[in-house]
C-alpha positions in Angstrom: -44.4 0.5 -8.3 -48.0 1.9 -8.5 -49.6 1.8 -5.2 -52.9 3.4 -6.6 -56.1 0.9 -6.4 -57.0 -1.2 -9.6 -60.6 0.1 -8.8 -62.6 2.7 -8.7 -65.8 2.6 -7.2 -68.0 5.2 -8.5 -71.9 6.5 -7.4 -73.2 8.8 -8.9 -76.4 11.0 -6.9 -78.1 13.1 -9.6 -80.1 15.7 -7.6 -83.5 17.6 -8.2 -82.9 20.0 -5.8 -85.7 22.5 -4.7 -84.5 26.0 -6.1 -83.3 28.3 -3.5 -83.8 26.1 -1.0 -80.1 25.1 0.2 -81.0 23.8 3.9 -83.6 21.7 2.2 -81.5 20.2 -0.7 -78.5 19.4 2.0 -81.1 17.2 4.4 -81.9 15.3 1.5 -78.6 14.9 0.4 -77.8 13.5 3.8 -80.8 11.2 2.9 -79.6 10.1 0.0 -76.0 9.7 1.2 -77.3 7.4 4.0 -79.1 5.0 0.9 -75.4 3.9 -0.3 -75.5 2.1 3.2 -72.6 -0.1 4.5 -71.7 -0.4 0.5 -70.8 3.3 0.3 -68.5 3.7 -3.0 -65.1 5.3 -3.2 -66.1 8.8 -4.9 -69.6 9.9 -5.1 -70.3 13.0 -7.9 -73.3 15.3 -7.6 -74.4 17.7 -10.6 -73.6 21.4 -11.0 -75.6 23.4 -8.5 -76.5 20.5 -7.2 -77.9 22.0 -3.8 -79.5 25.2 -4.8 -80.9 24.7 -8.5 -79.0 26.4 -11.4 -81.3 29.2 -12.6 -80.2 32.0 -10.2 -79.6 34.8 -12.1 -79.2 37.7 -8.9 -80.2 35.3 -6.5 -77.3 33.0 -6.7 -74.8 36.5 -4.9 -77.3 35.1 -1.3 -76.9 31.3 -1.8 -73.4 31.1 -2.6 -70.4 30.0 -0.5 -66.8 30.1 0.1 -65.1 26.7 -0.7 -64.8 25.9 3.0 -68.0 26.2 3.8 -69.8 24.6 1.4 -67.2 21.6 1.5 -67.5 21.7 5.2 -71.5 21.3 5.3 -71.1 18.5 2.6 -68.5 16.5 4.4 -70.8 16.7 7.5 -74.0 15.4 5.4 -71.9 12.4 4.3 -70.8 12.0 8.1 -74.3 12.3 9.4 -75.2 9.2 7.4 -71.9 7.0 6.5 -68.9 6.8 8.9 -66.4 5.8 6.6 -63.6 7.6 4.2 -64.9 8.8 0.7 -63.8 11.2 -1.9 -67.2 14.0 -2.8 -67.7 16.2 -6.0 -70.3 18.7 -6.6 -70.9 22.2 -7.9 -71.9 25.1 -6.6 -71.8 29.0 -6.7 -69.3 30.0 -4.7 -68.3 33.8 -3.4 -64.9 34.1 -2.7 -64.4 37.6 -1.2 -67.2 39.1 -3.1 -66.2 37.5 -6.6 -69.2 35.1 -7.4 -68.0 31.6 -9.7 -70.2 28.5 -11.3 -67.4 26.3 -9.1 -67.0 22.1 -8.4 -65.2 20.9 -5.9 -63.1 17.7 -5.0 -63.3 16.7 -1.4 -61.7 13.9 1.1 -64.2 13.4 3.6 -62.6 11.3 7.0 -64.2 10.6 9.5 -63.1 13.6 11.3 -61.9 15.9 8.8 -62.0 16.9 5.2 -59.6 18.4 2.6 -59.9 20.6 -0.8 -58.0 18.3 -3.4 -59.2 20.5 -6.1 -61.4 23.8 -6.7 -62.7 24.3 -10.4 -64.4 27.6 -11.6 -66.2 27.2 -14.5 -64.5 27.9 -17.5 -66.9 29.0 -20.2 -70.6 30.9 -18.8 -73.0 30.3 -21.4 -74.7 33.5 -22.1 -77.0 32.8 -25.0 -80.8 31.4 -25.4 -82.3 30.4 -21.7 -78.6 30.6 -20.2 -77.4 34.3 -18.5 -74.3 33.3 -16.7 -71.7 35.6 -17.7 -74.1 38.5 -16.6 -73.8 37.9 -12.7 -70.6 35.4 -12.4 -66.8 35.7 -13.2 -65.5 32.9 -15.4 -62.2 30.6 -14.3 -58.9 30.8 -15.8 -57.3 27.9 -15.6 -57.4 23.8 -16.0 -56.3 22.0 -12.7 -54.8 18.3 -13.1 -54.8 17.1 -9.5 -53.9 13.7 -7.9 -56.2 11.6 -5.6 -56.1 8.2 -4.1 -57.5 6.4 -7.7 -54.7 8.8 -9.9 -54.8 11.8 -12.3 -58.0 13.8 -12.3 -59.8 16.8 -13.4 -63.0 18.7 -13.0 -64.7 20.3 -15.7 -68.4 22.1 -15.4 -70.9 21.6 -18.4 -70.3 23.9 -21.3 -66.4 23.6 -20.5 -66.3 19.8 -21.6 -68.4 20.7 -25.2 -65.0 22.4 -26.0 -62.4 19.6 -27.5 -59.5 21.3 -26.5 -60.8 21.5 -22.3 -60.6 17.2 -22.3 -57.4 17.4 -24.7 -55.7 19.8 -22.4 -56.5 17.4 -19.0 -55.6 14.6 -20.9 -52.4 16.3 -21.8 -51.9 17.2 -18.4 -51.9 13.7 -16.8 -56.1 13.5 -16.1 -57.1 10.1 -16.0 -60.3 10.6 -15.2 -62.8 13.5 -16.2 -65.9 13.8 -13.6 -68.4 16.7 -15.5 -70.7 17.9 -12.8 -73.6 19.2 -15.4 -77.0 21.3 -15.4 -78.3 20.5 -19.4 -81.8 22.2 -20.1 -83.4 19.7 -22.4 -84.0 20.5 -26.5 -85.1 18.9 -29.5 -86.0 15.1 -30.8 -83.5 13.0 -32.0 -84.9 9.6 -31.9 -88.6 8.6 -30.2 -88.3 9.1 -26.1 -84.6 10.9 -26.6 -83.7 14.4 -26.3 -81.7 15.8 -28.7 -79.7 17.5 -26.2 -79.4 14.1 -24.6 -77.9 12.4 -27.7 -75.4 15.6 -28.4 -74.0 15.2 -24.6 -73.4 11.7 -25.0 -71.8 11.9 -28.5 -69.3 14.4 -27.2 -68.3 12.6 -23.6 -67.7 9.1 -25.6 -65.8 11.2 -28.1 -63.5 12.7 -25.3 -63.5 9.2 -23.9 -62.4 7.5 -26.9 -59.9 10.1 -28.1 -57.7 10.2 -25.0 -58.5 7.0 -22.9 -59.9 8.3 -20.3 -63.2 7.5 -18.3 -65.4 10.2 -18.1 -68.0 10.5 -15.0 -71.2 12.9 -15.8 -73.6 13.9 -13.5 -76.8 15.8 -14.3 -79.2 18.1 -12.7 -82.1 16.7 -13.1 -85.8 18.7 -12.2 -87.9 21.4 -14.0 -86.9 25.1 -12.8 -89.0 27.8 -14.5 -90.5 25.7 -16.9 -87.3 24.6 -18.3 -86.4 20.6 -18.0 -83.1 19.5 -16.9 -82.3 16.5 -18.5 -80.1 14.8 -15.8 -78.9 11.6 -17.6 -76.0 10.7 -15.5 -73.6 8.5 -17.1 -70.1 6.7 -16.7 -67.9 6.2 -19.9 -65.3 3.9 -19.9 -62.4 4.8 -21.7 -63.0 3.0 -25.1 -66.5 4.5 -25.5 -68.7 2.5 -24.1 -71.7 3.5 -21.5 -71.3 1.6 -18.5 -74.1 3.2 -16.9 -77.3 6.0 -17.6 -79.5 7.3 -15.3 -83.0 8.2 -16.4 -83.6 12.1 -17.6 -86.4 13.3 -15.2 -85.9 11.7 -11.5 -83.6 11.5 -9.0 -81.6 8.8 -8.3 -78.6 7.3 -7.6 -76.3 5.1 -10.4 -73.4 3.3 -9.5 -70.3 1.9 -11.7 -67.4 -0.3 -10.9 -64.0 1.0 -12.7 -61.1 -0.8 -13.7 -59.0 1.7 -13.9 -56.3 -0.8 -15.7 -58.4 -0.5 -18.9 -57.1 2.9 -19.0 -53.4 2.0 -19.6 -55.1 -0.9 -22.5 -57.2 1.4 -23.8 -54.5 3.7 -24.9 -52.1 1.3 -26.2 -54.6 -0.3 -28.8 -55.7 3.2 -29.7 -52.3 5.7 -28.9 -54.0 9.0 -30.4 -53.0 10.5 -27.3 -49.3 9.4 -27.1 -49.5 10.9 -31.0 -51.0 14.2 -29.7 -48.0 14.4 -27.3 -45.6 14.6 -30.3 -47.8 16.7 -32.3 -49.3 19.6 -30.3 -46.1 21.6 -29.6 -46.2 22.1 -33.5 -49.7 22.8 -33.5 -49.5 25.3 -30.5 -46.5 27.1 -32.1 -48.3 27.6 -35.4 -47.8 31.5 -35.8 -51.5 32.1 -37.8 -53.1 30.6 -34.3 -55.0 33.3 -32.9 -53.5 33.7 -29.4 -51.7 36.2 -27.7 -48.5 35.7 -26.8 -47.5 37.1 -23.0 -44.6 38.8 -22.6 -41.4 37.4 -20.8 -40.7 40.0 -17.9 -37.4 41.3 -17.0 -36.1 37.5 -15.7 -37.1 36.3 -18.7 -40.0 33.9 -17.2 
C-alpha cells in the first residue's frame, strides 16, 4: 500500500536577491517565508543562487558555503517565521573543502532540526556569451533520484534540464517530480511582451513534462545584475503539459500550486512513452557507434 500523500502542496519564492549581499538576501527570505503564514505549503523552491545573485565570477570562492551551513541558516530562516515541518530547495555556490560547485539542495526543515535529502552539483557550466561558469567552478558528475515524503524526486540546475537526456535519465531513475532551481538572463522577442528566452524555457519543461509524466517545478531568479535581466518566470507543469501556474518575469514574488500527484500514474498510462523508453533504451545505450567511453571492469570484474 502507498502511504505517500495524494497531494503536494507546492510555493514557489522567486527571489531578487541583492548581489553579494548574503546576510541581506537571508532576512528577506525570512520575510518572505513568514508571508506563507499559518497556510505554509508542503515544499517551498527558491531559484539558483537564490541568496547571493548569480553573476559571481571570483567573488562567488567568499560567498560560498558548505552544504551544512548553508542548509543550516535556511532551515533557521523558515523557523524564525513558520513553526511547522516543510521540505526547502534552493541553489547556491557551495565550497566543499576548497572545490567550489553551482549546487541545490533538498532540505527537511523540523521544528528542531533539519536533514540533507539530496545535494545536486550542477551538471553542465555554461561557458559561452554572458555566462563564465566553468572558469571558476567544478561541474557535478552524477544524477541523484532521491525519495521524500511526496515520492521520487530529483534536482536539476538550469542549463542541466535544456539537455533531453538529464529529465530522461531522472525519469528513468524513478523521479517523479523535477524541481529546476534556474537563473535565465533574458534574450530575444518571440511574441509582443514575451521573451524569447521565456518561450524556449517553457517549450522545453512542458516537453520534459509531457514525455515522461512528470510534473516539473521551476523557479527563476528574477532581478537585473550588471545590466543583464533575469527573467524569473516561475512556473509549475503538470505532468500532461499544462501550466498550472507563472510568475511574472521582473518582480519578486511568491506562486503557489496545488498537486495531485495521482495524475502522475494517469498521465502515463494514457500516454506510456516512458514505460516504451524502459524497453527501448538498453538498445539504444548499447549501440556500439554511440560516442561514449566504456570503463573498464577491474580485477573483480565490477
Amino acid at each position: 500500500m502507498n502511504d505517500e500523500p495524494a497531494r503536494l502542496r507546492v510555493a514557489i519564492l522567486q527571489t531578487k536577491p541583492s548581489k553579494g549581499d548574503y546576510e541581506k538576501n537571508l532576512r528577506q527570505v525570512s520575510e518572505a517565508f513568514a508571508q506563507l503564514g499559518d497556510d505554509a505549503p508542503d515544499l517551498v523552491v527558491l531559484p539558483e543562487a537564490a541568496l547571493t545573485g548569480y553573476f559571481l565570477e571570483g567573488a562567488g570562492y567568499n560567498l560560498a558555503l558548505s552544504a551544512p551551513k548553508f542548509s543550516r541558516d535556511l532551515a533557521d530562516a523558515w523557523r524564525t517565521s513558520v513553526q511547522r515541518p516543510v521540505d526547502l530547495v534552493a541553489g547556491f555556490y557551495e565550497n566543499d573543502a576548497g572545490t567550489y560547485y553551482n549546487s541545490a539542495v533538498y532540505l527537511h526543515v523540523e521544528p528542531d532540526e533539519e536533514r540533507i535529502l539530496h545535494l545536486h552539483r550542477k551538471l553542465f557550466l555554461p561557458t559561452y556569451g554572458v555566462f563564465d561558469e566553468e572558469r571558476f567552478l567544478s561541474r557535478g558528475h552524477h544524477l541523484g533520484v532521491f525519495a521524500t515524503r511526496f515520492g521520487a524526486m530529483a534536482l536539476t540546475i538550469c542549463e542541466d534540464a535544456w539537455h533531453a537526456i538529464v529529465p530522461t535519465i531522472a525519469a528513468i531513475k524513478g523521479a517523479r517530480v523535477l524541481v529546476v532551481p534556474s537563473a535565465s538572463p533574458g534574450r530575444g522577442i518571440e511574441h509582443p511582451g514575451e521573451l524569447e528566452s521565456i518561450a524556449q524555457w517553457r517549450d522545453v519543461l512542458r516537453q520534459a513534462a509531457i514525455e515522461h509524466g512528470i510534473f516539473v517545478i521551476y523557479a527563476g531568479l528574477t532581478g537585473f545584475e550588471g545590466g543583464k535581466g533575469m527573467t524569473g518566470s516561475s512556473c509549475v507543469v503538470d505532468p500532461r503539459g499544462t501550466v498550472l501556474v507563472q510568475a511574472p518575469p521582473a518582480e519578486s514574488c511568491i506562486v503557489r500550486a496545488d498537486l495531485d500527484l495521482r495524475e502522475i500514474d494517469l498521465a502515463r498510462a494514457s500516454l506510456p512513452l516512458l514505460g516504451d523508453l524502459h524497453s527501448v533504451l538498453p538498445d539504444l545505450l548499447l549501440d556500439e557507434e554511440l560516442p561514449i567511453r566504456r570503463r573498464e571492469h577491474d580485477a573483480d570484474g565490477r
